[in-house]
C-alpha positions in Angstrom: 47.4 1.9 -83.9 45.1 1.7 -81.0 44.3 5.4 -81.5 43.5 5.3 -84.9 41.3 2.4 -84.2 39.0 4.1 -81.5 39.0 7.1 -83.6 37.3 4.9 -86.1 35.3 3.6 -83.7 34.0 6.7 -82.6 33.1 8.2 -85.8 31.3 4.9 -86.9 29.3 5.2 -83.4 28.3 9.0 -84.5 27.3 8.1 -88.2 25.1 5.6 -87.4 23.5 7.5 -84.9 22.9 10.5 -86.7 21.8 8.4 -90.0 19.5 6.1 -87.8 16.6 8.8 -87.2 15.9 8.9 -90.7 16.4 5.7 -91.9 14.9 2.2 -92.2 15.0 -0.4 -94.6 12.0 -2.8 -94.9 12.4 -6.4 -94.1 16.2 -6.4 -94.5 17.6 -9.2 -95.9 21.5 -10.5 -96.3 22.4 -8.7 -99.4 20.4 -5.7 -98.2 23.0 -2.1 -99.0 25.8 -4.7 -100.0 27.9 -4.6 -103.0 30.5 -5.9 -104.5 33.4 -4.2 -106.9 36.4 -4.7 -109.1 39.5 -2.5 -108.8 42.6 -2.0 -111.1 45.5 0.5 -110.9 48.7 0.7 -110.0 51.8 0.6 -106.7 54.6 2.2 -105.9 56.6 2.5 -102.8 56.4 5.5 -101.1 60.2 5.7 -100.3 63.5 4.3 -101.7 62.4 3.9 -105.1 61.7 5.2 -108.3 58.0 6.6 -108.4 57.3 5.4 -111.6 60.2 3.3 -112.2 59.4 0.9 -109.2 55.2 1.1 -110.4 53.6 -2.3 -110.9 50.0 -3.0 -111.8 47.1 -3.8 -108.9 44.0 -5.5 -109.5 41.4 -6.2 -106.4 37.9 -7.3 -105.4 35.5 -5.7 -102.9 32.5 -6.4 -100.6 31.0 -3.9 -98.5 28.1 -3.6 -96.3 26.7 -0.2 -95.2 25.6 0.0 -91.8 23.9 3.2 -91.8 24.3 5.7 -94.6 27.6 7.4 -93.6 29.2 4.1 -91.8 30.2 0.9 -93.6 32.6 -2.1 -93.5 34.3 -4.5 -95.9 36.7 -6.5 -96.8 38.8 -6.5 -100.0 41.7 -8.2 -101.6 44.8 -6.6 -103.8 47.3 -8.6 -105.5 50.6 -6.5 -107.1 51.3 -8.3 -110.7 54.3 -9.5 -110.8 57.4 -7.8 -112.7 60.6 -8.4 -110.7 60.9 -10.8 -113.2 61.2 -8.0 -115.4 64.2 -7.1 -114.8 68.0 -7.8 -113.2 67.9 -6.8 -109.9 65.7 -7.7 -106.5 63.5 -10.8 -105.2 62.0 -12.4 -107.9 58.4 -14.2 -107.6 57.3 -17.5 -109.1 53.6 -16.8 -109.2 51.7 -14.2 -111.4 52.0 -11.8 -108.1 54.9 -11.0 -106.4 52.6 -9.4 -103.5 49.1 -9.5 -101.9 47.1 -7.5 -99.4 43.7 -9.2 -97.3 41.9 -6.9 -95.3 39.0 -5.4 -93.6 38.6 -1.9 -93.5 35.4 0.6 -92.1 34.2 3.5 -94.5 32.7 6.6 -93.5 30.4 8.5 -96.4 31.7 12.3 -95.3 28.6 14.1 -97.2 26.3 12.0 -95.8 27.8 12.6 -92.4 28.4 16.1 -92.2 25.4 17.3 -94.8 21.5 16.9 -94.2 20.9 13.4 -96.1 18.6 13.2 -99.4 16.3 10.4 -100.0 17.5 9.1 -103.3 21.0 8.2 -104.4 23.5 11.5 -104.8 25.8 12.2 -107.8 28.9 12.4 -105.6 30.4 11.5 -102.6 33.5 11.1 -100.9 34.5 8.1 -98.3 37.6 8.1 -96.0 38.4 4.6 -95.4 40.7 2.9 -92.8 41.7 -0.6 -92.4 43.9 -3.7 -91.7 44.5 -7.3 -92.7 47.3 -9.4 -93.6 50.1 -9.1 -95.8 52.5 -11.2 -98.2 55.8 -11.0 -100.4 56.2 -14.0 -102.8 59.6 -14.9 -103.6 61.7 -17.5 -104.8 63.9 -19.7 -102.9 66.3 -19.8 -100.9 64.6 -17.0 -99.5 61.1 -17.2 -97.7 58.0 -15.5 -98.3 57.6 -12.8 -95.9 54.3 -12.4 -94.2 53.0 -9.4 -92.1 50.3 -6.7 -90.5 49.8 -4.0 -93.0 47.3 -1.6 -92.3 45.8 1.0 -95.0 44.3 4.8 -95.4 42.5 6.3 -98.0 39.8 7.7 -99.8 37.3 7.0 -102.6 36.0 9.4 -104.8 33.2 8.0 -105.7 30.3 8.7 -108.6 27.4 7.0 -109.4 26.0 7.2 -112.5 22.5 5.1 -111.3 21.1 3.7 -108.0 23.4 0.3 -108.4 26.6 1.3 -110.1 29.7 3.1 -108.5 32.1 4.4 -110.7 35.4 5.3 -107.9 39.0 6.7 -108.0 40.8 5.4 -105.3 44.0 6.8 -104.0 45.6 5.1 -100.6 48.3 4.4 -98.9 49.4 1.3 -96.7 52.0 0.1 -94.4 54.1 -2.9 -93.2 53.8 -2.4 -90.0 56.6 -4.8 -89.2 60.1 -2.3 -88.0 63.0 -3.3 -90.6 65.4 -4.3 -89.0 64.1 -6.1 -85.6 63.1 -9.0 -87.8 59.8 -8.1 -88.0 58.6 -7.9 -84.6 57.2 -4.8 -83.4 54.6 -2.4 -85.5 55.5 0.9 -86.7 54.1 3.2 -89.4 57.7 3.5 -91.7 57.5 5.4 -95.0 60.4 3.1 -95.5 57.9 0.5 -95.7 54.9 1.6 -97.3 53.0 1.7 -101.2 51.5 4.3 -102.6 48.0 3.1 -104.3 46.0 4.5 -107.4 42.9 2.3 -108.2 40.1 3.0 -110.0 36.7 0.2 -109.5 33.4 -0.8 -110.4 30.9 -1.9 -107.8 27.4 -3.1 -108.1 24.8 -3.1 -105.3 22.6 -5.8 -104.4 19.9 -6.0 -102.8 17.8 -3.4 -101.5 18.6 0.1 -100.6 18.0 2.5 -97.4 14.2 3.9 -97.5 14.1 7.6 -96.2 10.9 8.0 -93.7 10.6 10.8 -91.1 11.7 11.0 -87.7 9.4 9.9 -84.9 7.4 13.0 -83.1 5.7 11.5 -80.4 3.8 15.2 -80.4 1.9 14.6 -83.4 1.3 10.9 -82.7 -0.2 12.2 -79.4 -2.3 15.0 -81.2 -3.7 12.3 -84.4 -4.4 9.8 -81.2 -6.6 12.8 -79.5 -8.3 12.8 -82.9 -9.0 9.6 -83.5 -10.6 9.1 -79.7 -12.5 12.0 -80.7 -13.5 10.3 -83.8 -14.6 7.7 -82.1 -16.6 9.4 -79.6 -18.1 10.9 -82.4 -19.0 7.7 -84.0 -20.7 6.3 -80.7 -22.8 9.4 -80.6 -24.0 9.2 -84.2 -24.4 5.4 -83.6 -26.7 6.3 -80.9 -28.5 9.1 -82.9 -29.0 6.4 -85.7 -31.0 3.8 -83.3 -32.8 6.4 -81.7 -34.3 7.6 -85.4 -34.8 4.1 -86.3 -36.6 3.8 -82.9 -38.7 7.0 -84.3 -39.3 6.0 -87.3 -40.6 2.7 -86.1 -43.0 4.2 -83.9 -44.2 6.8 -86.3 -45.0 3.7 -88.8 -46.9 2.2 -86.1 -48.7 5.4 -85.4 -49.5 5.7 -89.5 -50.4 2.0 -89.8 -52.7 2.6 -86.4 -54.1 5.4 -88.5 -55.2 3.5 -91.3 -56.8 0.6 -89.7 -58.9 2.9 -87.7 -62.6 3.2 -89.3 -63.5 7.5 -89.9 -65.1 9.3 -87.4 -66.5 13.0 -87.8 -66.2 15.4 -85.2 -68.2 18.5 -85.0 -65.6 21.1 -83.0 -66.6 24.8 -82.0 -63.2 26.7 -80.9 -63.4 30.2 -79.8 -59.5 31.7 -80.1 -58.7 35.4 -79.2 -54.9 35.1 -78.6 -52.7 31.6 -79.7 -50.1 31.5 -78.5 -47.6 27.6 -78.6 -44.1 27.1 -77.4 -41.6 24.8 -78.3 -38.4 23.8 -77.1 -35.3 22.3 -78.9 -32.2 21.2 -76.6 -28.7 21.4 -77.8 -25.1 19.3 -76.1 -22.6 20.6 -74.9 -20.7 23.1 -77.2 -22.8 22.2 -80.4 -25.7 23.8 -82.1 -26.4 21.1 -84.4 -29.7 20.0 -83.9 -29.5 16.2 -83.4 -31.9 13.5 -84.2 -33.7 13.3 -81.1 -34.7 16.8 -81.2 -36.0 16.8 -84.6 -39.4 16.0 -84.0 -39.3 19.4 -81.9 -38.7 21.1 -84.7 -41.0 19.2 -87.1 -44.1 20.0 -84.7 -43.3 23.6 -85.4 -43.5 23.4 -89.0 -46.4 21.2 -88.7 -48.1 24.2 -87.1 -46.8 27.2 -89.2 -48.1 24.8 -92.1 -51.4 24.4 -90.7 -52.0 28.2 -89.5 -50.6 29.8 -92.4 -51.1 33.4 -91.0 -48.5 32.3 -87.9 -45.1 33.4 -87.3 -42.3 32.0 -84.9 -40.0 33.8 -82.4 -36.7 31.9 -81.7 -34.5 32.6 -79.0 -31.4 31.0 -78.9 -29.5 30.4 -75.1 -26.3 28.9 -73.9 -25.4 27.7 -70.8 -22.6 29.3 -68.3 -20.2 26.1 -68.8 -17.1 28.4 -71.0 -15.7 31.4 -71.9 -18.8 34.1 -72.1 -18.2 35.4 -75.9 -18.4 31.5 -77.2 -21.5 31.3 -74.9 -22.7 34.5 -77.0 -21.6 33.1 -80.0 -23.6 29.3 -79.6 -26.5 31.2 -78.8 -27.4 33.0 -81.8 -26.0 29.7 -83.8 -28.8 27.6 -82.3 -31.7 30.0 -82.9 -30.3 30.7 -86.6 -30.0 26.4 -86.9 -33.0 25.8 -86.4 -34.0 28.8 -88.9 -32.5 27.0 -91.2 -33.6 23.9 -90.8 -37.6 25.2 -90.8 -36.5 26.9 -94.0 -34.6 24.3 -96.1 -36.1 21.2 -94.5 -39.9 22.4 -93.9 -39.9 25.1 -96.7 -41.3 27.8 -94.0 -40.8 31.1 -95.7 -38.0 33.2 -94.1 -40.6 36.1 -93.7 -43.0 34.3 -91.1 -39.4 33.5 -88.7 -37.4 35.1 -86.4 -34.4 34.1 -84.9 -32.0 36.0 -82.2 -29.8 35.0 -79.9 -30.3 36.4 -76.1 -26.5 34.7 -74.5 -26.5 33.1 -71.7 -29.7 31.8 -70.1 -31.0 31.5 -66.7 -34.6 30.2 -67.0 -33.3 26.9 -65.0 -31.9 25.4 -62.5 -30.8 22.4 -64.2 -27.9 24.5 -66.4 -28.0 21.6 -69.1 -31.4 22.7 -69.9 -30.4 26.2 -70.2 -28.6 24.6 -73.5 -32.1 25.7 -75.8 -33.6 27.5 -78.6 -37.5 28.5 -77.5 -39.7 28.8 -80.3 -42.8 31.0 -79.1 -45.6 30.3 -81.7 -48.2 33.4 -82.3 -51.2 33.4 -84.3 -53.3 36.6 -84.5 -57.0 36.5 -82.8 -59.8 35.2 -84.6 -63.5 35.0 -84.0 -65.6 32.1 -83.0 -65.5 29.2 -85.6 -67.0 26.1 -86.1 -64.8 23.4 -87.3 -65.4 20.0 -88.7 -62.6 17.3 -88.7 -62.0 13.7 -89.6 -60.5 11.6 -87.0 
């Protein structure tokens, strides 16, 4: 007995901890993967009797409560229905039953703990149940009612025809354990002494069910963490960008509104120009070669001067620093000359034919490497004669 019970034990202990890494239920309450069940069928002793001569109906009630998917425990009730009554021979009963059986068993759910476990309710499955409780024979007097230990095996067949109803066949077997014939006083597994069982039940669950979720990889909660501290570093940059154009923008309506307050002047302005020849620089971070917000107006003054000398073209060289491998080095280069390309094209509408863009790798020009982090854009204007200007200021 005390074997069979550890055994029990022990396969409880691994059901629940294989079923556990995949399974929660939310807020579980007391009815929670319970249920409760009706059976009905029919005894017969195992030995010293007529199989179906000696067979008398069986009805019983159910609860059970599943721990984990494949582990659960119960208790349940089966009363014989009397029929010694029926006939000649044998103790007779005074009651509607001539026998009862209260118990508490464990069940183990064999497909859910050998096979891979599905969210959602299966078609089939198979329990093996064990269990013990106490026993009694009614019978008349003189003689006594005769109480005892029983102890029960079986398994349940079990369908399930939607998420709350179990449709079973039930075949078992249980013992007296009390020895005939030392008046009842030690335990001993005696064919002699035991029933052959045949139920089929109904059960209903109540409450509600396991909820499937995956198992916990603390790999990928360290990777989306990384993520979202890069996120937010990300956030803090643009944040920054934001008040430093607002700041801009400010100051370049201060500029405009300075502008129109002041009263016209005209200036009278003789240039000579043989060679013009304007540079420009536009810094880059670490890695990128997205032009930020405080290096726009960089750019900006470079359209404002292919605008404003139409017959002037632009050279941009695009350098990296040494920080990294050598090819992404190569690579950022030629992506920060070609940004800013693009962004005098689609943002400043300078025709493609009046820019040039290359890349020349890693740069050297300074000493502070973060500078070297740059597109250069050389402004050139072909020579020109004397002129005499006249502007508004």
């Amino acid at each position: 007995m005390k074997k069979l019970l550890l055994t029990a034990a022990l396969v409880g202990g691994v059901a629940a901890t294989m079923s556990a890494q995949q399974l929660a239920v939310t807020k579980p309450g007391f009815f929670d993967n319970m249920s409760i069940g009706l059976n009905g069928g029919v005894t017969t002793p195992l030995n010293h009797g007529a199989f179906f001569g000696d067979m008398r109906g069986l009805v019983g009630l159910q609860i059970q409560k599943q721990i984990t998917p494949a582990f659960g425990v119960g208790v349940e009730g089966n009363w014989g229905i009397n029929t010694s009554s029926w006939y000649g021979y044998g103790p007779k009963s005074s009651t509607a039953f001539d026998s009862q059986y209260v118990g508490v068993y464990g069940a183990v759910n064999l497909f859910n703990l050998f096979a891979p476990y599905q969210a959602g309710q299966r078609v089939f499955d198979i329990e093996a149940v064990g269990g013990a409780g106490w026993g009694h024979y009614f019978k008349n007097e003189p003689t006594a009612d005769h109480n005892y230990f029983g102890t029960k095996v079986g398994l349940n067949f079990n369908f399930h025809p939607s998420e709350r109803v179990t449709i079973a066949l039930k075949p078992s077997v249980s013992w007296d354990m009390s020895d005939a014939g030392v008046e009842y006083s030690s335990a001993a597994y005696n064919a002699n002494k035991g029933q052959f069982n045949l139920q089929a039940g109904v059960s209903v669950a109540l409450g509600n069910g396991f909820n499937y979720v995956r198992p916990y990889d603390q790999a990928e909660v360290d990777a989306l963490n990384a993520q979202i501290n890069a996120m937010r570093g990300d956030l803090v940059l643009a944040g920054n960008a934001l008040a430093q154009a607002a700041a801009d923008n400010q100051a370049l309506a201060n500029e405009l509104q300075a502008c129109k307050d002041r009263k016209p002047e005209v200036v009278t302005k003789s240039t000579k120009t043989d060679q013009l020849s304007t540079v420009r620089y536009v810094n880059f971070d670490l890695g990128r070669y997205n032009i930020t917000a405080s290096q726009m107006p960089n750019v900006a003054a470079v359209a404002s001067y292919l605008k404003n000398h139409p017959k002037a073209t632009v050279v941009i060289k695009g350098y990296a620093s040494q920080d990294g491998p050598v090819d992404v080095n190569i690579r950022l280069a030629n992506q920060r000359a070609e940004s800013v390309k693009t962004t005098l094209i689609n943002k400043y509408g300078i025709p493609a034919s009046r820019i040039q863009a290359e890349g020349q790798g890693i740069g050297h020009m300074f000493e502070e490497e973060s500078w070297n982090r740059v597109a250069i854009c050389t402004l050139d204007e072909p020579a020109t004669s004397t002129t005499t200007t006249t502007v508004t200021k």
